[in-house]
C-alpha positions in Angstrom: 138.8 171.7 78.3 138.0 174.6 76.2 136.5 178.1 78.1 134.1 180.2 77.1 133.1 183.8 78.9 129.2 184.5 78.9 127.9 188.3 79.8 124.9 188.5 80.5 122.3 191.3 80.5 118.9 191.3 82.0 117.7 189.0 84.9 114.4 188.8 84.4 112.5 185.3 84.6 114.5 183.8 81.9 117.4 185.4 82.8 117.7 184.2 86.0 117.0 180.7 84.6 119.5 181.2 82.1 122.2 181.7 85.1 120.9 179.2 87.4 121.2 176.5 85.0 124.9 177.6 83.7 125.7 177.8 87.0 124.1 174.3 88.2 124.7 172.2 85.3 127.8 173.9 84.0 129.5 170.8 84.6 127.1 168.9 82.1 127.2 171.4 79.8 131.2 170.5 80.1 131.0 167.0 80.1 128.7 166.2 76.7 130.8 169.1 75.0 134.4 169.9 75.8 133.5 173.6 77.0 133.2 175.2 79.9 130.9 178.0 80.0 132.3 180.8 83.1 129.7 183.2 83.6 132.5 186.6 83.8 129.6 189.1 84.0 126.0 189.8 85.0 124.3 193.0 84.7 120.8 194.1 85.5 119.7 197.9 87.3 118.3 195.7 89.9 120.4 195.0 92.9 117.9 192.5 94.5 117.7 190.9 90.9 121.5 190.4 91.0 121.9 189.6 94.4 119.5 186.7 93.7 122.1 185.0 91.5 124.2 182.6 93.7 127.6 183.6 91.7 130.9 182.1 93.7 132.4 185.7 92.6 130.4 189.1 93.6 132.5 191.2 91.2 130.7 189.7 88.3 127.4 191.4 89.2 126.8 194.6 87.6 124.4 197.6 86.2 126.3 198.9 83.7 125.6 196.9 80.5 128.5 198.5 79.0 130.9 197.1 81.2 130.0 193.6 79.8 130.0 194.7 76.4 133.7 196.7 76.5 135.3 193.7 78.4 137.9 191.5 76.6 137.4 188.8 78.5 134.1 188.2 77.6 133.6 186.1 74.4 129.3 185.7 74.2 127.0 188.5 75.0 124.0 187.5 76.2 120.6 190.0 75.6 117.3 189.4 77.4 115.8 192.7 78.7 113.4 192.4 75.9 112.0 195.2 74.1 113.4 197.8 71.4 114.7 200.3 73.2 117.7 199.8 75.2 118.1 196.2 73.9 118.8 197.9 70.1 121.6 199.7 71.3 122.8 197.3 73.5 122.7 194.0 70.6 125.0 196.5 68.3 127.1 198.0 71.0 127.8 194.4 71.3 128.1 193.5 67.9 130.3 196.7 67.1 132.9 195.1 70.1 133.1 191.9 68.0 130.8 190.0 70.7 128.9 187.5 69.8 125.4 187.7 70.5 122.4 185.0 71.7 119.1 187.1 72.1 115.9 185.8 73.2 114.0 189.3 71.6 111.5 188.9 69.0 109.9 192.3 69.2 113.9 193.3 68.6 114.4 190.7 65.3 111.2 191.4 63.7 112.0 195.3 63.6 115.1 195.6 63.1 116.7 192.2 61.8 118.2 193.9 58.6 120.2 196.1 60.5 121.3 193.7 63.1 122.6 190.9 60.9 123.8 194.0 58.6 126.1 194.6 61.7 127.0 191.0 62.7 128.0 190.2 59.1 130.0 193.7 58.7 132.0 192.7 62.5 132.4 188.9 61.6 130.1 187.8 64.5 127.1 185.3 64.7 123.5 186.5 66.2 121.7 183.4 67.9 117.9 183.4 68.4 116.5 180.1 68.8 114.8 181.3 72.2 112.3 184.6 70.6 110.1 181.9 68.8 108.1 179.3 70.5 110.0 179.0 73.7 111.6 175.8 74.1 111.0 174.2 70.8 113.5 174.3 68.2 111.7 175.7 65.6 114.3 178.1 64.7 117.3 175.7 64.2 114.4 173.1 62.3 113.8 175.7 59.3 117.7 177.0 59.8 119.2 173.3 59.4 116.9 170.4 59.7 114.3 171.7 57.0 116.7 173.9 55.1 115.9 172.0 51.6 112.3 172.7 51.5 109.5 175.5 49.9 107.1 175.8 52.5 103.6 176.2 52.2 102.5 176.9 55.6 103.9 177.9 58.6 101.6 178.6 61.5 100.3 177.8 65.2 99.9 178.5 68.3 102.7 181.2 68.9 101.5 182.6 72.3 101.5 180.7 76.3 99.5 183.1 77.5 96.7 183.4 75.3 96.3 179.5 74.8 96.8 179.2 78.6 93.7 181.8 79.1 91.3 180.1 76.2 92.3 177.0 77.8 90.9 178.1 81.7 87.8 180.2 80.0 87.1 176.5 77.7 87.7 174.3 81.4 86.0 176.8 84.0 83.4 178.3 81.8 84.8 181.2 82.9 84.7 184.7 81.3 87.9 186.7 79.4 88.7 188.7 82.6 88.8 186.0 85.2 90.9 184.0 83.0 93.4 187.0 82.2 93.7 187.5 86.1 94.2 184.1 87.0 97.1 183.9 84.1 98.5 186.9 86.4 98.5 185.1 89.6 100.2 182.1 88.3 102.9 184.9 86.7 101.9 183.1 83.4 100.7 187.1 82.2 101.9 190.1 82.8 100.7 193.0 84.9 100.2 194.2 81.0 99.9 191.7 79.3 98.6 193.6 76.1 101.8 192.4 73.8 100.1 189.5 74.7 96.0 189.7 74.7 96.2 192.0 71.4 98.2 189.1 69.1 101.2 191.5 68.4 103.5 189.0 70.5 102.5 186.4 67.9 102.8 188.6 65.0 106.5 189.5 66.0 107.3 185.5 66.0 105.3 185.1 62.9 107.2 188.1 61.2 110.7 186.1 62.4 108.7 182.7 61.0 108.1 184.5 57.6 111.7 186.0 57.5 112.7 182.1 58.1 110.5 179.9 55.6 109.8 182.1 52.8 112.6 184.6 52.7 110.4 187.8 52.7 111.4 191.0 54.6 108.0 191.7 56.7 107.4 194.0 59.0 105.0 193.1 62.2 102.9 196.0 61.0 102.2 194.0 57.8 100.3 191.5 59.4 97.1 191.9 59.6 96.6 191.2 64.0 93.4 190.5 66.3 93.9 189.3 70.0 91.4 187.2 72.1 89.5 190.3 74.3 86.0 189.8 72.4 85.7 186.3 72.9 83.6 185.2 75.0 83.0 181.2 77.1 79.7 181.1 75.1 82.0 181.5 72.3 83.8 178.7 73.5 80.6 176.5 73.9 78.8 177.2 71.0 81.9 176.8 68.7 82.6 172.9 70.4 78.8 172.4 69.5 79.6 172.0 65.7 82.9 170.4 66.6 85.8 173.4 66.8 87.9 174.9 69.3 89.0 178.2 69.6 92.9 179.2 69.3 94.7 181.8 68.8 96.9 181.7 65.2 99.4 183.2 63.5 99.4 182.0 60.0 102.1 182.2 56.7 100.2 180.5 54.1 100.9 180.3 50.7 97.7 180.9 47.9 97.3 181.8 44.9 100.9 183.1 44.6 101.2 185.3 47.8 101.3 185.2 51.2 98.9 185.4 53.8 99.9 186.9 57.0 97.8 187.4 59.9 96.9 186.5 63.3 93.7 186.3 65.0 91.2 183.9 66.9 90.6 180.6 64.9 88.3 178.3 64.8 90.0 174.9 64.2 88.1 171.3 64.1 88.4 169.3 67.9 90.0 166.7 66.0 93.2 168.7 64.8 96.0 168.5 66.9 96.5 172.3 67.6 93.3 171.4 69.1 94.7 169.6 72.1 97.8 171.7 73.0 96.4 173.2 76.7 97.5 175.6 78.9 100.7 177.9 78.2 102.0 175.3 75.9 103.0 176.2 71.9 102.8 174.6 68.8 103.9 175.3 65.5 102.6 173.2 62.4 105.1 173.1 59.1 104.6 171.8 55.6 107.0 171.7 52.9 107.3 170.5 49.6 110.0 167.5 50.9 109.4 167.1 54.8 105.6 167.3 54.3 103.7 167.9 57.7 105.4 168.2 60.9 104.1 169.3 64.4 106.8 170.7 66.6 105.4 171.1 70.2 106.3 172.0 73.8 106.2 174.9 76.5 106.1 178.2 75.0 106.5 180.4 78.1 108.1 180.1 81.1 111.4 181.0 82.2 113.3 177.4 82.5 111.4 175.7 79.2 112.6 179.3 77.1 116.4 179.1 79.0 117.0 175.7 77.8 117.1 177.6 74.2 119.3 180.5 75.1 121.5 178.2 76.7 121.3 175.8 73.5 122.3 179.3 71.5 125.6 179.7 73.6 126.3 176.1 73.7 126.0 176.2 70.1 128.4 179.4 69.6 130.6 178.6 72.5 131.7 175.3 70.4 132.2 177.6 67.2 134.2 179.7 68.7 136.5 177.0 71.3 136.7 174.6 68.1 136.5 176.8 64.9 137.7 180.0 63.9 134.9 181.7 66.1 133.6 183.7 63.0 130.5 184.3 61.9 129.0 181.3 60.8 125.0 181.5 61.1 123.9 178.3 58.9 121.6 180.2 57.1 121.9 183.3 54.6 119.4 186.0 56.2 120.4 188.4 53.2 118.3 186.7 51.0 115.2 187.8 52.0 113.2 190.2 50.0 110.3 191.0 48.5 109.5 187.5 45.7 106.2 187.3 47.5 103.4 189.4 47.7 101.8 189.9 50.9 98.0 189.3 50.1 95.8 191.8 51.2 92.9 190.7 54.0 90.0 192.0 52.4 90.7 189.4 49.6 91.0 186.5 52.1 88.5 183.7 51.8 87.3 181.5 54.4 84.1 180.5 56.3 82.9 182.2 59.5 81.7 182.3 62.6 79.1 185.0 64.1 77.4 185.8 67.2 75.2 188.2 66.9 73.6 190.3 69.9 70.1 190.6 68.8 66.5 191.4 70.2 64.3 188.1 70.3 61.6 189.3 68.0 60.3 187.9 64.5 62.2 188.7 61.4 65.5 189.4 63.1 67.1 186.3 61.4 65.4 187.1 58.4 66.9 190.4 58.1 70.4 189.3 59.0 70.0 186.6 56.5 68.9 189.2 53.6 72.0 191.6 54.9 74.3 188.0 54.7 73.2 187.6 51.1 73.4 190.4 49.6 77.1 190.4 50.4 77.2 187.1 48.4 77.6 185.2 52.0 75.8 181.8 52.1 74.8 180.2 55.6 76.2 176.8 56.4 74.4 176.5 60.1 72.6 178.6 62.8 71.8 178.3 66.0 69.7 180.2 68.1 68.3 180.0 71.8 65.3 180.1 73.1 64.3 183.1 75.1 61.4 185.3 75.8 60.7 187.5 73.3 61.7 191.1 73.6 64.9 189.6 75.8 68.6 190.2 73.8 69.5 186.5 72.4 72.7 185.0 70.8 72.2 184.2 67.2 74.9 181.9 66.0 75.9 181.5 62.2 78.6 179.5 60.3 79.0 180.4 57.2 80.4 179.1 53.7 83.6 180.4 52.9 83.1 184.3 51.8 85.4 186.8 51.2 86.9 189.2 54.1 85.9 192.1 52.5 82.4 191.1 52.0 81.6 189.7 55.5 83.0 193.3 57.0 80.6 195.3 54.7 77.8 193.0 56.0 78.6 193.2 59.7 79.0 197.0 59.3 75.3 196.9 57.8 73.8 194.7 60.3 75.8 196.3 63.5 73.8 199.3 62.2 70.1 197.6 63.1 67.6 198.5 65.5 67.7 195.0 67.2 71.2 194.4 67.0 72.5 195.7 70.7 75.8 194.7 70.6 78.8 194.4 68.2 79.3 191.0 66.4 81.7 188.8 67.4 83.9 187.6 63.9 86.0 184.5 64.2 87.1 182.8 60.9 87.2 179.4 60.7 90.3 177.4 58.8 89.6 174.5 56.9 90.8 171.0 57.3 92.5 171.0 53.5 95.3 172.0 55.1 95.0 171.9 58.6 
């Protein structure tokens, strides 16, 4: 039987799961691959997060990281504080010690990925990172190995728990944005900030990681264009399932018209899509390439257990490379091609149809006037919908458009934000088409 040392940093909710299930089904781990995984070292700067950690041997537990990364014995570095800072220092401390490393940190990867794989291929050592996309499915390893033969045209879904866990209780309860966030709190689904989360720059680090995966460019996160959920509202939720959609929050690679589109923001996609059913904090990621054509990878996106079972995956998968090869790097998949052979299309050029809700005083001519505002930014109107009130009270008007372009709709909400009777700012949600949903 062939051992492998783990050390692992940061106990958080993964990282305690991460331990636990080493330490509890180390033996299976053993049994269905010849290697024994020995947790030698656990480090986190809280003692009651350490001494939660049933470990047979006390000395293991730690607060000094660099401990764990000087050691000899230890063969796998484990990272999930999250975040840039320490985590960047730690990753290449680690590297730098000819460590292996198996990181769950997209905000980490999506920054600063050149450098880091710079490092691991300059010290001979492998970076695994299954676990900072999607949680527990393997959509990582699929693009690495599985669907390594293909062009891809899009890559995109459902990239965040907690958002599609909160659109799912405000669609269900009828509830507004705020109870929703607070009851994603209670059920430690959120966090006590949760704006990573609410403002779609979670999703845009996963998509950057996506991006760097399926169409080899070098992307930052601040090169996606990002929206998050706070505007959207349960009427939002009705009126939208009215003409047949749901709301979701997406982060979308799509190839047209020879460059990419990157971006991430509330979608409306048809109720009979299947990103249309995935609830709660669950993920989803929809692929199509030129040989695989379309797959749906799905499963629990959050969570500390569903996201350990891919860090644990990760050093399952280098513990074996290193007990039964030559333990050198060996990551499947060239990360130094990626560069620049796309163009990242700018939003204002983007064309698609939209959604509207406009805040407006129930009086005659309002619609006319939006209407005149609409098409005079070449913007045609597919549907509207507006209730009945008294007049004088402030009413929703609802309009679906034809597809338009970006720049074009923002000019016209600008101009119709700007009216007497408008008393609130419009709520904007772009609507996907089926052609390639």
């Amino acid at each position: 039987m062939k051992t492998v040392n783990i050390g692992l940093i940061g106990l958080g909710a993964v990282g305690k799961a991460v331990a636990e299930g080493i330490i509890s089904n180390g033996k299976l781990i053993a049994d269905r691959t010849g290697v024994s995984l020995v947790l030698k070292g656990i480090c986190d700067k809280d003692k009651n997060a350490l001494n939660s950690i049933n470990a047979k041997d006390a000395s293991i537990k730690t607060g000094n990281a660099d401990e764990l990364i000087s050691s000899g014995d230890i063969d796998i570095i484990v990272e999930l504080i999250g975040g840039i800072d320490p985590a960047k220092k730690i990753v290449l401390s680690a590297i730098k010690n000819k460590k292996h490393v198996v990181t769950a940190n997209k905000a980490l990867l999506s920054e600063c990925w050149k450098e880091i794989f710079g490092a691991a291929s300059e010290n001979n050592v492998f970076v695994k990172f299954e676990a900072s996309v999607g949680g527990s499915i393997p959509i990582i390893r699929t693009l690495q190995e599985s669907f390594v033969s293909n062009n891809f045209n899009v890559v995109y879904g459902i990239l965040n728990g907690t958002t599609n866990f909160i659109l799912t209780k405000m669609d269900k309860d009828k509830c507004g944005f705020s109870d929703a966030l607070s009851v994603a709190q209670e059920k430690g689904i959120a966090e006590a900030d949760p704006e990573l989360d609410i403002s779609g720059k979670d999703s845009a680090h996963k998509l950057a990681i996506l991006s760097l995966l399926g169409f080899g460019i070098e992307v930052s996160p601040d090169d996606i264009y990002t929206e998050g959920i706070t505007k959207i509202g349960p009427q939002d939720i009705e009126y939208a399932a009215r003409w047949g959609y749901s709301i979701k929050l997406l982060a979308i690679a799509k190839r047209a018209d020879g460059e990419l589109q990157l971006r991430v923001h509330p979608t409306l996609i048809a109720s009979s899509h299947l990103l249309s059913d995935v609830k709660g904090s669950d993920n989803a990621i929809f692929v199509d390439g030129d040989f695989v054509g379309e797959s749906l990878l799905y499963g629990k996106g959050a969570g500390g257990r569903p996201t350990s079972s891919s860090v644990i995956g990760d050093i399952v998968d280098a513990a074996k490379q290193i007990a039964f090869s030559d333990g050198k790097n060996n990551m499947g998949y060239n990360l130094a091609y990626a560069g620049n052979s796309l163009d990242i299309s700018r939003m204002e050029e983007l064309k698609t149809s939209y959604y509207l809700r406009f805040s407006a005083v129930d009086k005659p001519g309002v619609l006319a006037g939006i209407s005149k505002i609409l098409a005079d930014n070449d913007i045609s109107i597919a549907n509207v919908s507006q209730e009945e009130h008294s007049v004088g009270e402030v009413v929703p008007v609802i309009i679906l458009t034809h597809k338009a372009e970006e720049g074009n709709m923002r000019k016209a909400i600008e101009s119709v934000d700007k009216l007497e009777y408008i008393k609130d700012k419009t709520v904007v949600i772009r609507i996907e088409e089926e052609e390639w949903a």
